[in-house]
C-alpha positions in Angstrom: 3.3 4.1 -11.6 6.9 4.2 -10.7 7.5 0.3 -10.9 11.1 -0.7 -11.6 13.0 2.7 -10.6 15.4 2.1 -8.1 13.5 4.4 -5.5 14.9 4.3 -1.9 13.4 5.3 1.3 10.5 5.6 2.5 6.7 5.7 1.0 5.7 9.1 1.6 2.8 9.5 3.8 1.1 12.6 2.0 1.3 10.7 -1.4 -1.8 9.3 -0.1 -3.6 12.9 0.3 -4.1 13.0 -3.8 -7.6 13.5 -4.0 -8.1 11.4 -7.1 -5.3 9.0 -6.5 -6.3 5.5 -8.3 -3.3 3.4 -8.7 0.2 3.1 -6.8 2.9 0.9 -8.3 5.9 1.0 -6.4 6.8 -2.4 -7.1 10.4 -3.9 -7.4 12.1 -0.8 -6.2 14.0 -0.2 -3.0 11.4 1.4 -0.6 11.3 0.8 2.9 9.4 1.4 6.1 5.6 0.8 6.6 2.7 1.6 4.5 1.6 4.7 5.9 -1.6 5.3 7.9 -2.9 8.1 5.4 -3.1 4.8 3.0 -6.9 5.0 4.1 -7.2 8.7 3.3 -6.8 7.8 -0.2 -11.0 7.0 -1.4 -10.5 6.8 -4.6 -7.5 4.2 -4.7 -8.5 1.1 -6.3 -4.8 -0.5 -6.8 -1.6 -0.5 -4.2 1.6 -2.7 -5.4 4.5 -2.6 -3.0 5.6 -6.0 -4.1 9.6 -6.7 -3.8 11.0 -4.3 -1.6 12.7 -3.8 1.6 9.2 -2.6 3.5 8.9 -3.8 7.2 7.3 -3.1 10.0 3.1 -3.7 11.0 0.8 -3.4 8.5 -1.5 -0.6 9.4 -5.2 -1.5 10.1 -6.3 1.6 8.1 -5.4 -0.4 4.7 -9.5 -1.4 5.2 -10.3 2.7 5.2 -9.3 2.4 1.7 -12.8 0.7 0.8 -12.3 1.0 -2.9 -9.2 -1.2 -3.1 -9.8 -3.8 -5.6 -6.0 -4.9 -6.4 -3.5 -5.0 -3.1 0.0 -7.0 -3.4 2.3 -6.9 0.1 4.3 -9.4 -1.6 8.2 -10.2 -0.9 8.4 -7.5 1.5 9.8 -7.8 5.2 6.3 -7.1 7.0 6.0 -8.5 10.2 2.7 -8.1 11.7 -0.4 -10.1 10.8 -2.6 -9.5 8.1 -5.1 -6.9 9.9 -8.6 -8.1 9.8 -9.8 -4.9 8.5 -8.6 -5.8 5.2 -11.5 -8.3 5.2 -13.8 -5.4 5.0 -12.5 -4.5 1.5 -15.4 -5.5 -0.5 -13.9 -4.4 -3.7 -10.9 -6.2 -3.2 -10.5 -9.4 -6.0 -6.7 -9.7 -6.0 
């Protein structure tokens, strides 16, 4: 977790290729761009938090690769597109 650092830029899209990556907290920092498409590389991930950043852009439909998702917050963020309906697939997802 990295929550509350001041990072700038953008998420990097080989974060994502951590084989036993579970939780990413980037919340209330400066980060911008779109979630990257390796997002639904990441099978193990069970908890994204972007909330309050500069982040824009299209969500990316491969969000709903990431089947194991249980906790996802876009919130306060600049995104543009609409929510992908492959995010309806995430069966784990509760929050």
């Amino acid at each position: 977790m990295v929550a509350r650092n001041k990072i700038e830029g953008p998420m990097p899209a080989s974060l994502f290729s951590i084989q036993s990556l579970g939780t990413v907290d980037v919340s209330f920092n400066r980060m911008t761009g779109v979630i990257p498409q390796t997002v639904g590389d990441a099978s193990y991930l069970n908890s994204l938090n972007v909330e309050n950043n500069s982040m824009s852009g299209r969500l990316t439909k491969n969000i709903g690769k990431a089947s194991n998702i249980g906790y996802l917050n876009l919130g306060s963020n600049q995104f543009v597109s609409e929510i992908p309906m492959e995010l309806f697939n995430l069966q784990q997802l509760t929050i």
